[in-house]
N, CA, C and O of each residue as an XYZ file, in Angstrom:
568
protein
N       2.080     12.162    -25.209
C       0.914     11.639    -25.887
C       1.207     11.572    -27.386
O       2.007     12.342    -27.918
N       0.515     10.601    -28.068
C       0.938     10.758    -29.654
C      -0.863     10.616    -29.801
O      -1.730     10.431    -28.946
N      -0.935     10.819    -31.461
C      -2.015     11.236    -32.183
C      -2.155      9.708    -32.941
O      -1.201      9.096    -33.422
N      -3.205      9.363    -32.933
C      -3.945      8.208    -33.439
C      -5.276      8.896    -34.309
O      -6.054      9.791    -33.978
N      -5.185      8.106    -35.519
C      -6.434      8.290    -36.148
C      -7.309      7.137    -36.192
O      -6.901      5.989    -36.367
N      -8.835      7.552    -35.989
C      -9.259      6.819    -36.174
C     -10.410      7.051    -36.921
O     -10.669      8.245    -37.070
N     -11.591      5.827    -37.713
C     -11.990      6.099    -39.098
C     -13.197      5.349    -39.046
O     -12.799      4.274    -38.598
N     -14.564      5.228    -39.242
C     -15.389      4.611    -39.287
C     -15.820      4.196    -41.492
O     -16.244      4.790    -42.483
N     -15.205      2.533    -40.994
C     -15.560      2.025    -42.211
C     -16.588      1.106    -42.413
O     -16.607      0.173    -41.610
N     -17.449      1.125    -43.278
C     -18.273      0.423    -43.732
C     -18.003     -1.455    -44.023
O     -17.085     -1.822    -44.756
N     -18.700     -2.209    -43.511
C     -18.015     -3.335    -43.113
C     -18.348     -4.076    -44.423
O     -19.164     -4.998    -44.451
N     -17.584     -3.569    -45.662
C     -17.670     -4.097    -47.134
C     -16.115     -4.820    -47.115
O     -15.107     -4.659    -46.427
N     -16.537     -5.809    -48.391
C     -14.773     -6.563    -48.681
C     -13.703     -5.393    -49.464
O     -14.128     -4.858    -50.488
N     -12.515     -5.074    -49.024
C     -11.728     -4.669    -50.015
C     -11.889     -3.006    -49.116
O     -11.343     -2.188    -49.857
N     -12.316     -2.433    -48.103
C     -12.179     -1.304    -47.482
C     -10.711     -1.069    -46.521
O      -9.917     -0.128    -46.522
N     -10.727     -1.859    -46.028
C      -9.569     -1.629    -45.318
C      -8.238     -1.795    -46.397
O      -7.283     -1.019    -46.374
N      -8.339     -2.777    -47.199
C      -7.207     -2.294    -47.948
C      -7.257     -1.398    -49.577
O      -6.615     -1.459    -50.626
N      -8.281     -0.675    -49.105
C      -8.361      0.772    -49.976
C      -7.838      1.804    -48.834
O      -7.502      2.886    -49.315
N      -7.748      1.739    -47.925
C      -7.948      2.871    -46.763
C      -6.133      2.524    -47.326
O      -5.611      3.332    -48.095
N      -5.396      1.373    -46.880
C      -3.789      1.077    -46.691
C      -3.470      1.528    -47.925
O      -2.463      2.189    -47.669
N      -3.686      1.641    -49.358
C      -3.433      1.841    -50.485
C      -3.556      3.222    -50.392
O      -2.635      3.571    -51.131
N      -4.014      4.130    -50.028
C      -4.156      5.441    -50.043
C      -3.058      6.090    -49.225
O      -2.246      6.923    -49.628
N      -3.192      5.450    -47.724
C      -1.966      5.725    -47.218
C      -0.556      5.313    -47.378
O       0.448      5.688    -46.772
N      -0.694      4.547    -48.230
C       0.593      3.913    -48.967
C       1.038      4.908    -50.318
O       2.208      5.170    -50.599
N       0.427      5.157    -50.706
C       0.318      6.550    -52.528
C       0.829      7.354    -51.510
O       1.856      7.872    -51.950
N       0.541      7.838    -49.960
C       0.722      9.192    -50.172
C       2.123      9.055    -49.346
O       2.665     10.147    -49.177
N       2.779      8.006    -48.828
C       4.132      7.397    -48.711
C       3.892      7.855    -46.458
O       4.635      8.349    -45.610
N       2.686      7.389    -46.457
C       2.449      7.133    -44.629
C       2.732      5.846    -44.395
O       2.426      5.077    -45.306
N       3.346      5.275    -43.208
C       3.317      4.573    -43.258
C       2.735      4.092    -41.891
O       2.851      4.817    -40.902
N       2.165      2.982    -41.825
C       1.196      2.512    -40.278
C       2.418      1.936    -39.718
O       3.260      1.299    -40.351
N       2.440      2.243    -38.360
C       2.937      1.731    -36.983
C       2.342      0.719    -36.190
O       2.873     -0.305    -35.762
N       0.632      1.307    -35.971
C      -0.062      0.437    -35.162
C      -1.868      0.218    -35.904
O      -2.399      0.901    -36.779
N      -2.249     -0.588    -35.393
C      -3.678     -0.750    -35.841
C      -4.314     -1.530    -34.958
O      -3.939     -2.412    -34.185
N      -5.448     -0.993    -35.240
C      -6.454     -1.479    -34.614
C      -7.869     -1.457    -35.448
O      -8.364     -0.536    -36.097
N      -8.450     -3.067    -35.158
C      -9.947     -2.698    -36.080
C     -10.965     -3.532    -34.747
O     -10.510     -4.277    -33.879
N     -12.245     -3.180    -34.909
C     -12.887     -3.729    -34.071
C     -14.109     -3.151    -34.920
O     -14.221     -2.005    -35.354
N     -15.225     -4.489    -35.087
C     -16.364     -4.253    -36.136
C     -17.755     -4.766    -35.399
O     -17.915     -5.352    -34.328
N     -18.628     -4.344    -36.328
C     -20.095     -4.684    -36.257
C     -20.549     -5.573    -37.400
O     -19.891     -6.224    -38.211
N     -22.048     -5.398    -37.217
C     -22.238     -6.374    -38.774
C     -21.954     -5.210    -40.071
O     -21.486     -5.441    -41.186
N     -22.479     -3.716    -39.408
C     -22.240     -2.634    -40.815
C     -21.009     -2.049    -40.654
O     -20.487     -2.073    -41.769
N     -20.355     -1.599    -39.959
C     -19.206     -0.946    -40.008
C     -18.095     -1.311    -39.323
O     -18.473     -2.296    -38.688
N     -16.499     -1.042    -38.958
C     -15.991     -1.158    -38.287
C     -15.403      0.163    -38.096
O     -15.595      1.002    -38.976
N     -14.707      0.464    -37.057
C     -13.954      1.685    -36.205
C     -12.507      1.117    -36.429
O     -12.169      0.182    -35.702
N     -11.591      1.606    -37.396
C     -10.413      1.402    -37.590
C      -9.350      2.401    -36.542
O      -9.652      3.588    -36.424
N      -8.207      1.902    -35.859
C      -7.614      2.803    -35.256
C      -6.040      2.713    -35.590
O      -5.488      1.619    -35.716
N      -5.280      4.067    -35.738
C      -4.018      3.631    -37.005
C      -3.332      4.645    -36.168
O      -3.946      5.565    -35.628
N      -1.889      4.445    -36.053
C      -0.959      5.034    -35.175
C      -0.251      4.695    -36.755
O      -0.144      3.651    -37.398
N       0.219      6.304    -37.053
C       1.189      6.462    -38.483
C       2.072      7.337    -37.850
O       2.027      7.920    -36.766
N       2.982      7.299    -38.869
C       4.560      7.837    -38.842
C       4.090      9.795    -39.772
O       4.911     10.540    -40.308
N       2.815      9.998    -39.645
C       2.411     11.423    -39.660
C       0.853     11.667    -40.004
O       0.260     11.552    -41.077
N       0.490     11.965    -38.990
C      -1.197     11.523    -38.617
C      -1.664     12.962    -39.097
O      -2.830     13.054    -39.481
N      -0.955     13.958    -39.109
C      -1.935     15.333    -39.800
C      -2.111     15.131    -41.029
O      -3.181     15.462    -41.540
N      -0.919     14.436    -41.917
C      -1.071     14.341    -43.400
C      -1.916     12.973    -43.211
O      -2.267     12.652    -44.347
N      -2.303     12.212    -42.458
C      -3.233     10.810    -42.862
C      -4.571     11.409    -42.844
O      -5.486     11.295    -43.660
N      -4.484     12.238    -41.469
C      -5.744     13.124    -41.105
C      -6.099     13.375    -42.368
O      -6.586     12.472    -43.047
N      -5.922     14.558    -42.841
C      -5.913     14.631    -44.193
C      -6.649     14.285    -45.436
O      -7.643     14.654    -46.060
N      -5.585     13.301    -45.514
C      -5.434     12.432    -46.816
C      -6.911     11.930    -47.254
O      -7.607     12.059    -48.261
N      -7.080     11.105    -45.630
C      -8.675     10.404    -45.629
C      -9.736     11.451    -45.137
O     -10.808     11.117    -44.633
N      -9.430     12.444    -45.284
C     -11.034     13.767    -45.015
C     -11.129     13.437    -46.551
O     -12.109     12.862    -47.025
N      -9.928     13.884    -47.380
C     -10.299     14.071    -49.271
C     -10.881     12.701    -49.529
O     -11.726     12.613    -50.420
N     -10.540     11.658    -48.876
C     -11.310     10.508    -49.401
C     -12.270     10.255    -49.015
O     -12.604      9.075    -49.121
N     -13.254     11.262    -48.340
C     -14.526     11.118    -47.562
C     -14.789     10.180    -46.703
O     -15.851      9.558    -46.672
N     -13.587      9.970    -45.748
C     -13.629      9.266    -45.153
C     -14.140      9.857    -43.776
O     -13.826     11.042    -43.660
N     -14.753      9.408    -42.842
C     -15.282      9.908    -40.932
C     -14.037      9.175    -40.493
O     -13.694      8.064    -40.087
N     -13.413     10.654    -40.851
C     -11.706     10.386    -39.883
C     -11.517     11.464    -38.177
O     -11.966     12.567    -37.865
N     -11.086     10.964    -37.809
C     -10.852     11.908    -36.271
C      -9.619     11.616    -35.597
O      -8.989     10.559    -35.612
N      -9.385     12.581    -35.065
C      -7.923     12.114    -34.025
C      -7.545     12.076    -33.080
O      -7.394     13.233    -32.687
N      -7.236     11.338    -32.318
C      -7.701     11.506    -30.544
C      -6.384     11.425    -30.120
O      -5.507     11.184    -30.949
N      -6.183     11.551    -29.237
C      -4.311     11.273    -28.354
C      -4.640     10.325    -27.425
O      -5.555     10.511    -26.623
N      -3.875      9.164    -27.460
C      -3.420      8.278    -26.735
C      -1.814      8.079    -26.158
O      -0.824      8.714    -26.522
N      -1.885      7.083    -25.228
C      -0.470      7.132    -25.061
C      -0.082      5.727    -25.455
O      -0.858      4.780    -25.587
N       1.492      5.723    -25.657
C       1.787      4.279    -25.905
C       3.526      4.557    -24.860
O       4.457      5.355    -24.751
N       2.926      3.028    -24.227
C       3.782      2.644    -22.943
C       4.751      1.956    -23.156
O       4.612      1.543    -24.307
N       5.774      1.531    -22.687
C       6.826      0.264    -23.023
C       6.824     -0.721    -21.587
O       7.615     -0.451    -20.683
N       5.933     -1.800    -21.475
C       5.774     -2.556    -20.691
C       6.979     -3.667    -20.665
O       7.359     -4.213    -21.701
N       7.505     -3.929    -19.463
C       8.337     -5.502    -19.563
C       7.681     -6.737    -20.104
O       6.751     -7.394    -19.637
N       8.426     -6.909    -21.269
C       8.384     -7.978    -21.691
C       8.410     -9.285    -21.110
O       9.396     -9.970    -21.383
N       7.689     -9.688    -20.497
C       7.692    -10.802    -19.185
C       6.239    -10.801    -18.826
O       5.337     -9.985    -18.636
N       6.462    -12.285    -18.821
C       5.036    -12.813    -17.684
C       4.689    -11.782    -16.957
O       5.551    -11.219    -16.282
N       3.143    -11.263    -16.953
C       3.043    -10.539    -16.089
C       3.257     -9.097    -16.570
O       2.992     -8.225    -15.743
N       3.555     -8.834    -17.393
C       4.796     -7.406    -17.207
C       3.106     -6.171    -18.026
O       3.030     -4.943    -18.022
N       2.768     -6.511    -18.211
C       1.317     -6.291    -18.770
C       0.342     -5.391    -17.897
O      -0.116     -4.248    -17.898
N       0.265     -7.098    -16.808
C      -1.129     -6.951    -15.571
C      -0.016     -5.821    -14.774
O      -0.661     -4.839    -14.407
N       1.189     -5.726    -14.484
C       1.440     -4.891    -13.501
C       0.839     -3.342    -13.509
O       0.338     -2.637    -12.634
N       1.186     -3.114    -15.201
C       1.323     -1.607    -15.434
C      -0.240     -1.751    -15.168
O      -0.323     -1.177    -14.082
N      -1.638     -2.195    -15.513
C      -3.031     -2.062    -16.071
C      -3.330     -2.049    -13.679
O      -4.024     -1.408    -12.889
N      -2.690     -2.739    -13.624
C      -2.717     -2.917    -12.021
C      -2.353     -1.482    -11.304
O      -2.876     -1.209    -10.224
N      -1.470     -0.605    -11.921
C      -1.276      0.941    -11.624
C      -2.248      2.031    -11.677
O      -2.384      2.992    -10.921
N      -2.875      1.698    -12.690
C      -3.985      2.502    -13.217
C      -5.274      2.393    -12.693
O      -6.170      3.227    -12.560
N      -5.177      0.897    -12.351
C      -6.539      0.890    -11.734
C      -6.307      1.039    -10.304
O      -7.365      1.066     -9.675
N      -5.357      1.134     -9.659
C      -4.950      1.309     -8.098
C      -5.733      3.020     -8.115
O      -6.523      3.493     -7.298
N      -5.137      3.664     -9.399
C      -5.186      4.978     -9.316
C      -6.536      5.401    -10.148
O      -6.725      6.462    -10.742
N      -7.342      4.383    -10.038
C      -8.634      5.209     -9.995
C      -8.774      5.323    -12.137
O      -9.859      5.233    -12.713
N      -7.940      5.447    -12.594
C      -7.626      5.645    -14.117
C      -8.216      4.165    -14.811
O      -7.659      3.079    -14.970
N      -9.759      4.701    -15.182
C     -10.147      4.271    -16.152
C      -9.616      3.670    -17.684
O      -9.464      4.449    -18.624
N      -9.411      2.515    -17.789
C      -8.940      2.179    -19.590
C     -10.181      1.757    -20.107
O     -10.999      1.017    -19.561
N     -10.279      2.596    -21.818
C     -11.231      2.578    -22.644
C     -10.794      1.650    -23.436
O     -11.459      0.624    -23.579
N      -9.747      1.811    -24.015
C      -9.288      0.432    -25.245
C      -8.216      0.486    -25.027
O      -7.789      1.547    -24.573
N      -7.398     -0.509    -25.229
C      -5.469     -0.767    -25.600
C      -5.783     -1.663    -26.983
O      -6.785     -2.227    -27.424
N      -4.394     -1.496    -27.436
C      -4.055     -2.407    -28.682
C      -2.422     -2.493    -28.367
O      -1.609     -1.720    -27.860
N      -2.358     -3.960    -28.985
C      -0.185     -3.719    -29.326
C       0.254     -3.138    -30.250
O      -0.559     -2.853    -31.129
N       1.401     -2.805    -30.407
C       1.994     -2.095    -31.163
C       3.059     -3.163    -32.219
O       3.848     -4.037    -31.861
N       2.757     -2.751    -33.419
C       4.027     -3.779    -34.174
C       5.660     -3.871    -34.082
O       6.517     -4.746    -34.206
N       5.598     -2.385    -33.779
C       6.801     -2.514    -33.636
C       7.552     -3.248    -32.234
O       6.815     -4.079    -31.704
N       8.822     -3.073    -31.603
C       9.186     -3.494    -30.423
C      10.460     -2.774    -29.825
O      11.434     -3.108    -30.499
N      10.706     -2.167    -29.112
C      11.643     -1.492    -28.258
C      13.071     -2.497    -27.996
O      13.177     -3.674    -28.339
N      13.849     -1.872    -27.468
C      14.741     -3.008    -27.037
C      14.579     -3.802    -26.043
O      14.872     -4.997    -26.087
N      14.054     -3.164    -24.958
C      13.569     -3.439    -23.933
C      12.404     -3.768    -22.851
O      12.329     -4.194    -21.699
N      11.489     -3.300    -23.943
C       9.828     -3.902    -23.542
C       9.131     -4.089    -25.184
O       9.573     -4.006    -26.330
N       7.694     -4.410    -24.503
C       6.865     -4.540    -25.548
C       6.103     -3.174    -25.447
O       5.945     -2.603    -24.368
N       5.696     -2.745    -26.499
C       4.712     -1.264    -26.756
C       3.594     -2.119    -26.840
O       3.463     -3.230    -27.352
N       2.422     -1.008    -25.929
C       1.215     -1.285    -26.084
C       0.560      0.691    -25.987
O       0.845      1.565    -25.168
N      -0.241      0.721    -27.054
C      -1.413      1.632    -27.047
C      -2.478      2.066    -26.280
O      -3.540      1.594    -26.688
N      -2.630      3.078    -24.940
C      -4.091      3.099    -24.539
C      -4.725      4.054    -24.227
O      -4.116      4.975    -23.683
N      -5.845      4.148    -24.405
C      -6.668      5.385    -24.332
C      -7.493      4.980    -23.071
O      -8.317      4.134    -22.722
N      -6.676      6.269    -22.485
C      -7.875      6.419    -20.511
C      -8.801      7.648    -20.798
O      -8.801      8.441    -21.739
N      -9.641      7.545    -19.614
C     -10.604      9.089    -19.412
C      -9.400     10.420    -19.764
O      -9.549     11.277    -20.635
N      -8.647     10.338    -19.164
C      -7.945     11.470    -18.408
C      -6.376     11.086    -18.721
O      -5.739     10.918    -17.682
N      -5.628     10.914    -19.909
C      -4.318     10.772    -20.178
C      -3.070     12.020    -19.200
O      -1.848     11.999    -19.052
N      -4.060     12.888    -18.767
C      -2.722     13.581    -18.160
C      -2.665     13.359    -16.910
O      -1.622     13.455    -16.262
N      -3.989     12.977    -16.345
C      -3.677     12.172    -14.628
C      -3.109     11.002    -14.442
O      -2.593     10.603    -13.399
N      -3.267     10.034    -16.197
C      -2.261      8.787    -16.004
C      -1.040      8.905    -16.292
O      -0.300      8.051    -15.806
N      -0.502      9.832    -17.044
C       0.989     10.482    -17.176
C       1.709      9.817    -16.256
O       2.374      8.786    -16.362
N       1.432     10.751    -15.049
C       2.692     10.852    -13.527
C       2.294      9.484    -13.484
O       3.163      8.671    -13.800
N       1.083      9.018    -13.138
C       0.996      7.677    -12.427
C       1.674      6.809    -13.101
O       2.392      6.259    -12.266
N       1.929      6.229    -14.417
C       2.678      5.627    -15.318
C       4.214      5.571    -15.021
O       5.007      4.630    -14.978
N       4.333      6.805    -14.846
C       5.948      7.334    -15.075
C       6.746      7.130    -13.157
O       7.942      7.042    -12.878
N       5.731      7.117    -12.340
C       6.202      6.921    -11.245
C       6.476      5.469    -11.107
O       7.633      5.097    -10.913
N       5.614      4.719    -11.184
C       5.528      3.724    -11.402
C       6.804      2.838    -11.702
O       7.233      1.788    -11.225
N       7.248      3.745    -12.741
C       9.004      3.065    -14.009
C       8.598      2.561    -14.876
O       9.372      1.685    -15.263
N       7.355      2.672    -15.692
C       6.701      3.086    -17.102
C       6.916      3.732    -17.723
O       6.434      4.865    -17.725
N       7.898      3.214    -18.687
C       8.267      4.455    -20.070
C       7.172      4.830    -20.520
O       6.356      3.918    -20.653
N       6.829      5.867    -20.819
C       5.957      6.383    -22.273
C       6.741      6.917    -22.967
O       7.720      7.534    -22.547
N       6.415      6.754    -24.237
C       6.784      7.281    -25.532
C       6.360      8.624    -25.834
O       5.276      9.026    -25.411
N       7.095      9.333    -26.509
C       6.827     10.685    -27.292
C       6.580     10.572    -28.319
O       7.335      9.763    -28.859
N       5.382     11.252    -29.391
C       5.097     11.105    -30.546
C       6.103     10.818    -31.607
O       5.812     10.061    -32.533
N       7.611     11.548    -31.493
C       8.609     11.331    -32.325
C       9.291     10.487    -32.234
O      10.177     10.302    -33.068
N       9.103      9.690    -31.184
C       9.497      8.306    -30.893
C       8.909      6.805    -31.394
O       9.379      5.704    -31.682
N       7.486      7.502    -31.312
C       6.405      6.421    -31.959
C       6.174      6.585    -33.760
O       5.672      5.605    -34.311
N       6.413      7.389    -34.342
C       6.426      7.795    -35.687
C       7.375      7.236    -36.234
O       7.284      6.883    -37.410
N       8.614      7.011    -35.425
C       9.921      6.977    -36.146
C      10.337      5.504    -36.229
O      11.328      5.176    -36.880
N       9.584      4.622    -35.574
C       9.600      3.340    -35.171
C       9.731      2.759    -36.343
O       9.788      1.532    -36.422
């Protein structure tokens, strides 16, 4: 599992890239993101290369920061290679709350981000499957 932060911002111009400027001063750097908004706020979600110091960083900036664990998968890059793995999970009963992609890219698949009910009952199911998951020091280092 790796650590994702995520941040409830006020849906003003020039927030999200005050949030990147902060984590940029303090030399974090983002991996993955995710934003998804309302008319007042949006729920930012940020996979960094060290999420205790982002954690952090944005509490001192009064920011409504939190950190949840998700996993991030390495799906085949191929038609399809997507619906198979999301087709595992739901065989197995494993609820998905959100996914996002990942910027970076593996050699061999595409990374995608997702948060289930229950990340340690989708573990095995993933991994039986022939679903890489990633380890936090794998996803940081990207």
């Amino acid at each position: 599992m790796i650590k994702q932060i995520s941040l409830f911002l006020e849906n003003k111009k020039g927030r999200l890239a005050h949030v990147c400027r902060i984590l940029g001063n303090e030399k974090i750097n983002i991996r993955a993101l995710s934003i998804a908004d309302t008319t007042n706020f949006g729920v930012l979600r940020l996979i960094v290369d060290n999420p205790e110091k982002a954690h952090d960083v944005l509490k001192e900036h009064n920011f409504a920061v939190s950190t949840t664990e998700v996993l991030a998968m390495e799906v085949s890059d191929t038609p399809g290679g997507l619906a198979g793995a999301l087709e595992r999970l739901d065989t197995a009963g494993i609820n998905l709350e959100y996914m996002y992609a990942f910027l970076g890219k593996t050699s061999q698949g595409a990374l995608v981000v997702i948060r289930v009910e229950n990340p340690l009952e989708a573990i095995p199911v993933i991994r039986e499957s022939g679903i890489k998951i990633l380890e936090g020091d794998q996803v940081y280092s990207l």
